[in-house]
C-alpha positions as semicolon CSV with decimal commas, in nm:
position;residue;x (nm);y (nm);z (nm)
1;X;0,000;0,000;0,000
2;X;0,140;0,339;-0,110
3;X;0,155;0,666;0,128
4;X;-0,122;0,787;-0,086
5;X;-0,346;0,514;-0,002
6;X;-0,320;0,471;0,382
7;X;-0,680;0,450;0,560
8;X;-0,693;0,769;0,774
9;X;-0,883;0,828;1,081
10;X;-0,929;1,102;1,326
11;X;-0,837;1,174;1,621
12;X;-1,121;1,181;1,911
13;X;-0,885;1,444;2,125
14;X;-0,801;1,699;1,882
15;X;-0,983;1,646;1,568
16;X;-0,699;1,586;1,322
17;X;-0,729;1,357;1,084
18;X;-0,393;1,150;1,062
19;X;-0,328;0,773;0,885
20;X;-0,424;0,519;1,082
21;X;-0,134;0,355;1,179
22;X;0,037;0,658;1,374
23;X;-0,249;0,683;1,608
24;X;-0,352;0,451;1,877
25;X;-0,673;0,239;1,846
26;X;-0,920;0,157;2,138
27;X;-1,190;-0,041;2,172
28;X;-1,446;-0,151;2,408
29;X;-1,427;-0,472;2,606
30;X;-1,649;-0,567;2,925
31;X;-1,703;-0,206;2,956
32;X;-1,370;-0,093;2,995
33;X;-1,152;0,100;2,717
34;X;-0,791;-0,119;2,624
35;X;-0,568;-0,051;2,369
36;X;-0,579;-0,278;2,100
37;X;-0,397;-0,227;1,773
38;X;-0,508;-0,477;1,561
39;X;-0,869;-0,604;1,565
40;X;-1,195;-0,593;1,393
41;X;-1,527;-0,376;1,487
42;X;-1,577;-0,052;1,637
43;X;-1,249;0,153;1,690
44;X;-1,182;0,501;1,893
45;X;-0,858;0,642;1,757
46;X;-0,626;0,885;1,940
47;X;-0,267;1,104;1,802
48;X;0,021;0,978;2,024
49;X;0,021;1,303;2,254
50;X;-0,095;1,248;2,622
51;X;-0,279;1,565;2,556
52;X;-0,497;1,416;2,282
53;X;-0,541;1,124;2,534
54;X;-0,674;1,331;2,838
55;X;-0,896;1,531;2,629
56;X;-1,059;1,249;2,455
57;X;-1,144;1,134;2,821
58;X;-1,254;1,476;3,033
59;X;-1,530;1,485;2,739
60;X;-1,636;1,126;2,785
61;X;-1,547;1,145;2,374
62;X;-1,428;0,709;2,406
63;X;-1,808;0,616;2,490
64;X;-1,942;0,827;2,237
65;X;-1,691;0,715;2,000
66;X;-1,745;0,343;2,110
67;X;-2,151;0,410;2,153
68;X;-2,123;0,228;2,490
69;X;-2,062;0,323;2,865
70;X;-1,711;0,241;2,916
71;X;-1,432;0,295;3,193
72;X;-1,140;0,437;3,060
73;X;-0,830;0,332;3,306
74;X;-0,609;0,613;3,372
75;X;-0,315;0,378;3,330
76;X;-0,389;0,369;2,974
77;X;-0,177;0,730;3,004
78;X;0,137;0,443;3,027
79;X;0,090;0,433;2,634
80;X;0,185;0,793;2,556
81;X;0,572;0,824;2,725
């Protein structure tokens, strides 16, 4: 797959639309937010800044992302040093 081609995505934090595979992918599991990059279904995507992160969660942007009430561990933060 060329550049030119990449599937893009955007950014729940910010807004910015970036290719998908230099953000972070989320998903839902037993109501709780994990990183997972490489799986089918629904998908909440963030850019690799912490700020982008904390954003995404103060405005509960994961469960409307996700369309489900989910817990988003504050350890997931580990992910963006």
């Amino acid at each position: 797959m060329t550049a030119r081609n990449r599937p893009v995505r955007t950014c729940i934090g910010c807004g910015r639309k970036r290719p998908k595979d230099e953000l972070f992918r989320f998903v839902a599991t037993d109501g709780a937010v994990i990183h997972e990059p490489a799986s089918d279904g629904r998908a909440a995507y963030t850019c690799r800044r912490l700020s982008c992160f904390e954003r995404a969660t103060a405005h509960n942007a994961f469960s409307r992302t996700l369309k489900a009430s989910v817990r988003v561990d504050r350890e997931l933060s580990r992910l963006y040093t």
